[in-house]
Structures are given as C-alpha cells and as structure tokens.
N, C-alpha and C positions, 0 to 999 in steps of 0.2 A: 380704278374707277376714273373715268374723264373729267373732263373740268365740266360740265353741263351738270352731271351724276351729282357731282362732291357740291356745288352750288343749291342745288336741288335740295339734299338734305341740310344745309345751312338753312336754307330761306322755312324745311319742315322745321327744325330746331327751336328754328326763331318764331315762329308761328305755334310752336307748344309750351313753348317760355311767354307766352304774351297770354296764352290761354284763348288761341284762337282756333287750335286745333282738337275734331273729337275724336275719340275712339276710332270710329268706323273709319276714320282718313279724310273726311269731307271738313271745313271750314265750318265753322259756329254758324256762318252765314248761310251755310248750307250749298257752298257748293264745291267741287271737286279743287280736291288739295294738291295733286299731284299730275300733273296731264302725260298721256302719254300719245303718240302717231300710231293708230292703228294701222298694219297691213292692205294695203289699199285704200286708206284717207291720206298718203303725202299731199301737201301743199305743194305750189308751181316751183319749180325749181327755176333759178337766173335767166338760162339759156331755152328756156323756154319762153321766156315770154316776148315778148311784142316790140319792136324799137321805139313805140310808146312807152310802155310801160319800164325799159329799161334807164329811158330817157329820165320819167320823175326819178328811179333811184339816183342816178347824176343830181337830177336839181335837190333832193334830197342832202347827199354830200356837198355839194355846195351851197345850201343853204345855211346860214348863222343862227344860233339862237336867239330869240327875238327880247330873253330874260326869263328869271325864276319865274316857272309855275304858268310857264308860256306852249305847253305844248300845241295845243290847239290852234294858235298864231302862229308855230312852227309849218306845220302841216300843212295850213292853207299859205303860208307862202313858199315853201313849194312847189305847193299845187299849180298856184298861180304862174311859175314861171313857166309852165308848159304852155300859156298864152290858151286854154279852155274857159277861163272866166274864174273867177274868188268866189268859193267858198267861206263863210262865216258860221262861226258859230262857238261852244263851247266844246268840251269833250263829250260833253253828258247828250249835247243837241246831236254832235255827232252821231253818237250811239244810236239815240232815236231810227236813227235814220241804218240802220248797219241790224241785216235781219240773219246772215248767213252763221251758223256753228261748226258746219263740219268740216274740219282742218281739209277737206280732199276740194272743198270749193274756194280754198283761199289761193288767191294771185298776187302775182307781185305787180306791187303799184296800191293793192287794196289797204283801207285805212281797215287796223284792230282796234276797237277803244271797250272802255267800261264806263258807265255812267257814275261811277263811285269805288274808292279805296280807300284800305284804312292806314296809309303812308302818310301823308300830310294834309292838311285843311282843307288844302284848294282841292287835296284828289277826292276826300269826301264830301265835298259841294261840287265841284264840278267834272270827278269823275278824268281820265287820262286817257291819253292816244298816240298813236305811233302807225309808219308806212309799215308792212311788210315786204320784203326787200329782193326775197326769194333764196335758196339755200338753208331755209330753216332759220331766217334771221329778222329782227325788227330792228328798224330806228326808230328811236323817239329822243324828246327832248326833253331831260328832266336835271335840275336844280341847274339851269343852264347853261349845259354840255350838252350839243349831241351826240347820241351814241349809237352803236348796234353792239343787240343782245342777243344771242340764242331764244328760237321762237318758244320752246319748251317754257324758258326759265321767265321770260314775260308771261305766261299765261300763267305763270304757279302764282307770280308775285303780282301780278293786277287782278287775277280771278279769284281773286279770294272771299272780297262782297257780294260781284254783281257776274253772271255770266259774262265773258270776252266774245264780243260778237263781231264780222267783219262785211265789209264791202265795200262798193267805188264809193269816194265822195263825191257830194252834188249828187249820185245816182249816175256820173258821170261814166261808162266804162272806157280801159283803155285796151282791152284786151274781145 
C-alpha cells in the first residue's frame, strides 16, 4: 500500500475513533470520507500550467509563514508577490468566493479552501486554505510550517465538515 493509501486509512481510523465517521463512509457532517480522482476528472499537472501559474508555486515556496493559524495570511502573501494586487480575507471569505468541485477543473495556482473543520478552533471559525501546486499536491500553512500534501490526503482531512471547493483568488485567473 503507498504512503497516500496507508495515510488515508490512518486519517479513516482517526475519524471512527473520534465518532466522526458513518456506516455508509460519509462524515457525520455529511460529506464524503474518502475522495477519490475519477478517470477523466485529473487536476492540472505542473508542466502544464502557465509561467504564471508556475511562478506563484515559487512564491509559494518562498514564502514564510506569517504564524500559527495564519493560513489565509499565507496565501495572500504569496499572492501578492506575483505583483496582481492583495487579496484579503479569511479562509471562510475565501471559500465564499471559490464555486468549482470537480477535481478535473482544478489548476495549479487555484486556492482549495473549506469554510470550517473540525481540527482546531480557528479551522472551526474560520475555516482553512492552501495553493494547489499541481502534480496531485497542495501547500498550505498550518501550525506554522509550510507544507505540501498529497491532494487526495488534503481533501480526506479538510473535507470532512464542509465541501473542499476551489478557484483563482480575487477571481483573479492565471491560467
């Protein structure tokens, strides 16, 4: 089993220990426990995208974390260093604004967020965010570390409250 696979059933384990998980596979919350990439939904791969869009993953890695429970500050500065204008707002505001579901419309450069999780306080009020990066991968900023995750294992472990929903931030596209 990969490291994706074996993470995957750690995060269901941990999710049927906490009494979060039903029967049927769906989250208490009611939404999908387990995600998978249908056959003809992939997401953009790296070298597909744009010297835009390959650009914020750079400012991305070079970006610092801004501190604990700062994703949303992450993100937009970032953003910001690609010199299109600053983005503000929360995870949650984000989300607002972020209508796309289907893994086959996601690009790299597009922000993932949820408006709410049930990981820590701030993700329950204000919900979490992260760039997709392309290759099946997210960064975000969480207990402040940047990171990149496997897209799968982000969607198991933020989509557990609220649908994971994506698009440009600002409505900005770069692609």
């Amino acid at each position: 089993m990969d490291d994706v696979l074996q993470r995957q059933e750690r995060l269901q384990a941990e999710l049927r220990r906490r009494g979060m998980l039903r029967e049927d596979g769906m989250t208490i919350y009611g939404q999908v426990a387990r995600h998978r990439i249908a056959p003809g939904h992939e997401p953009e791969g790296r070298m597909d995208a744009t010297s835009l869009q390959r650009r914020l993953v750079a400012c991305a890695y070079a970006t610092p974390s801004p501190g604990r429970g700062l994703c949303a500050s992450w993100v937009e500065q970032s953003f910001s260093r690609l010199g299109l204008g600053v983005v503000r707002g929360d995870a949650a505001s984000i989300y607002a604004t972020c209508r796309r579901t289907d893994l086959a419309d996601l690009k790299v450069g597009m922000v993932l967020a949820v408006d709410s999780h049930p990981w820590s306080t701030e993700g329950r009020v204000h919900g979490h965010v992260g760039f997709y990066v392309g290759d099946d991968e997210v960064m975000d900023c969480v207990d402040d570390v940047v990171r990149k995750v496997p897209l799968l294992l982000w969607l198991d472990t933020y989509g557990v409250a609220a649908e994971v929903r994506w698009g440009w931030l600002g409505s900005i596209p770069l692609a």
